[in-house]
Structure formats: structure tokens, C-alpha cells
C-alpha positions, 0 to 999 in steps of 0.5 A: 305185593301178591294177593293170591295163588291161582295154582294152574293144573292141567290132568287128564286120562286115566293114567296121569289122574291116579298117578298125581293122587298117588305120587304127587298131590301128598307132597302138594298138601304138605307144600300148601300148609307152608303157605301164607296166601290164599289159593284156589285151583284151575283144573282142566280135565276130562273127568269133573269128580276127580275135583273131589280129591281137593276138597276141604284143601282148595277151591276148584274150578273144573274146565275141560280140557282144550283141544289137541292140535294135530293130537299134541298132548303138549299143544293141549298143556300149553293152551291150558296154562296159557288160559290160566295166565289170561283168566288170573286177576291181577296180583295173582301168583299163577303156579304153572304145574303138570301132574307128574310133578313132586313138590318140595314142603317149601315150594310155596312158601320159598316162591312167596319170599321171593315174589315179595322181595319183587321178582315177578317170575320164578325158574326152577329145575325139574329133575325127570324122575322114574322112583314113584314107578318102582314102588318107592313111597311119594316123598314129602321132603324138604328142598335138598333132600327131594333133589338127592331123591330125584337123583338117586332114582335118575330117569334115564334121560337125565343119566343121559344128559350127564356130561360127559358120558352122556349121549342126548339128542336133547341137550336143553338141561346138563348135569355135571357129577363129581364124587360128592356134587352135583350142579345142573345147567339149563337153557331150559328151565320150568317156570314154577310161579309167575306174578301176573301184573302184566298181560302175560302169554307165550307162543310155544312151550311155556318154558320155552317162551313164557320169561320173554314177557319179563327182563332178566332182573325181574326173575328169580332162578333158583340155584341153592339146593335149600330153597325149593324144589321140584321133581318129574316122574316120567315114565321109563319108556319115554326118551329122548333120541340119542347122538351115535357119541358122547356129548362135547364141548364143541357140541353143546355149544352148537346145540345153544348156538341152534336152540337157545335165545339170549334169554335161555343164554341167561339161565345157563349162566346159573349153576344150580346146586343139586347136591354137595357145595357150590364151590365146586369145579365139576361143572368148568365146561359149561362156563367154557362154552358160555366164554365161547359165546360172549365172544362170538357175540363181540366179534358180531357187533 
């Protein structure tokens, strides 16, 4: 059983530091009343008064920010997460967060229900989002309503990464759209929490690698648009790099040939519901290219 959350944050410069405390960490203490376990806060950042805003709500450790291989910011991102899976006490719940990210109110308390029915780590999406920039209010909402939130105010890469007009070089999450539904797939998804109970580390991006320390049934995706949920505020002037056409069938089945492991297989196996019912169809293609994969894996056996 969980004992505790040591809620993971890495947030530096100038920019990220007034972006969280003005669009994100609201909904984080909304998040954080839910709650039934104790919490404390591991922050790495390169100005120690910015501990200042979680006082009364968090403990906080400051510590600084690790350095950056070859000026990668990511590099830096994933060495702060991986000391918080190191240094985390046995039993705790390690939150691995980024400070652009909006949380639903039951972020938190739908990760603990979970953990106690005995998953050990948790995947969530995390749609990119541009609505803060635009002077929209930080949303404190519940699941299904940050997600229409987030989609509504769609960053460029996720209008993108819809199929099938979209054309992104990066195909790692898909977004299929009909009048009323909306379901994501992903190779790639964010591991929102995971229950240290093991020694835990990864190799390159921490959504990339850190589920190979766990076997499939020991982690919960999320699919239902009322569970939690998580939102991305990206800056508009960030992209991914764009295909001369349209994505297809033929061509997201070689980008999950070409980037995905078994694992990342797995996760798309999911239909996560955005908006509207899970019974819907728009989203045929993405179990096309899964067939398609099965049995290329029969025919190499």
C-alpha cells in the first residue's frame, strides 16, 4: 500500500517559473485537496525563493538544477526525475510532473484508487495546449471537462497530429475526430505516478523508458475522460517537423514499425476517450494498423 507522494517538479528559468504559478500550480492545489496521503515536493530549480509559493501547502526540498548534456533541456528534465525515482523512500508514490502541466481536481486522488487496487504505475494523456497563452483563466476542472478544454484551445501539434488531415513528422500520439467524439492513441504516453517498490530508473526519456522496469498488468492507462487528467501548455512557436502529406494508414504503421517497442505497442492498444462515447468507430484505422502488427508478428515467429 502507498505510504505517500514525493511529487517530482522540475522548474527553471524565468519564463517556466511565472508560467506554473500563474496557469498551473492553481489547479495543482485544487488536485492536492482531493488527496488522501501525505505529500511532500522535490524541486529542482535555479532560483530557491521560488519554494516560497508552496508554503503552507507542501514541504519542499530545493535542489539544483542538474546539469545539461550538450545544452539539452530534456537531458536536464530526465536527470531530475531520475534522482527523484532514486532518492523516493520505498512505498512512495513518485508524481513525475513538468511545469507546464494542468491538472485535473481528481488527478491525485483517481492516481491513489488506483495504486491501492495494486497497479504500480500509471499512464496518462497529456494533450498540448496553447489556451493559457491567450489569456484564457487557469482552468481548475474536473477530468472531462479540462480535456474539452485542452481540446478546444488544440496546440498546433495536436491539430496536427489529428488523422487524417494531419501531416506531423512525430506521430507518437494520434487524434481521431468525428462530430461529437474524440479518442487519442498513443505510443507514447506520460507516466503521471509510479509506486517506487522497486529500484526504478530509465535510459532516455522517461515516457519513452521508465514502463520497461514494470510488466503490463502492473500498469493502469487511462482511457475514461472522468477519471484524471492532465493538460500541456506549449508554447505556439514550438512544432514538430511536418510530412510533405497527409499522414496514412500505410505510414503510421511504419512510424510504430521504426519507434515503438512492445510496450509502446501496448499502449496503443488503448482507446483513450477524450470527448463523447467510447463506442464510437472514428478511431477504425488505429486497430487497422494494430492487426497489421500482430500479424507481422506471427508470420516472424
Amino acid at each position: 500500500m502507498p505510504d505517500g507522494w514525493l511529487i517530482a517538479l522540475p522548474c527553471w528559468g524565468k519564463k517556466y517559473r511565472e508560467r506554473f504559478a500563474r496557469d498551473c500550480w492553481p489547479s495543482w492545489q485544487a488536485a492536492l485537496l482531493w488527496r488522501q496521503l501525505p505529500a511532500r515536493l522535490l524541486l529542482h530549480t535555479d532560483d530557491p525563493s521560488f519554494a516560497d509559493l508552496f508554503a503552507g501547502v507542501l514541504p519542499v526540498e530545493v535542489r539544483p538544477v542538474p546539469p545539461q548534456h550538450r545544452g539539452s533541456t530534456h537531458g536536464a528534465f530526465a536527470d531530475a526525475h531520475r534522482e527523484a525515482l532514486r532518492d523516493a523512500r520505498m512505498g512512495e508514490i513518485v508524481a513525475i510532473q513538468n511545469a507546464d502541466h494542468i491538472l485535473s481536481i481528481e488527478a491525485f486522488a483517481g492516481a491513489e484508487r488506483r495504486f491501492r487496487m495494486g497497479k504500480k504505475l500509471i499512464m496518462c494523456a497529456g494533450v498540448r495546449t496553447v489556451g493559457p497563452l491567450f489569456g484564457a483563466a487557469p482552468p481548475i476542472l474536473a477530468s472531462a471537462d479540462l480535456l474539452q478544454w485542452a481540446m478546444h484551445h488544440a496546440h498546433t501539434i495536436t491539430q496536427q497530429s489529428t488523422y487524417p488531415h494531419g501531416q506531423s513528422g512525430v506521430s507518437s500520439v494520434l487524434y481521431f475526430k468525428d462530430d461529437v467524439n474524440t479518442v487519442m492513441r498513443a505510443w507514447h504516453l506520460h507516466p503521471f505516478a509510479v509506486l517506487k517498490d522497486r529500484a526504478l530508473t530509465f535510459e532516455g526519456t522517461v515516457d519513452r523508458d521508465l514502463p520497461d522496469n514494470f510488466k503490463p498488468h502492473e500498469i493502469h492507462v487511462v482511457t475514461s475522460k472522468d477519471e484524471l487528467a492532465q493538460a500541456e501548455i506549449s508554447p505556439p512557436t514550438r512544432h514538430f517537423a511536418l510530412r510533405p502529406d497527409a499522414m496514412t494508414e500505410d505510414y503510421l504503421y511504419w512510424w510504430g514499425c521504426r519507434h515503438a517497442s512492445e510496450m509502446h505497442w501496448h499502449f496503443f492498444e488503448h482507446r483513450i476517450v477524450l470527448a463523447g462515447s467510447d463506442e464510437t468507430y472514428c478511431d477504425l484505422m488505429a486497430d487497422r494498423v494494430l492487426a497489421r502488427h500482430r500479424r507481422a508478428l506471427v508470420e516472424a515467429a
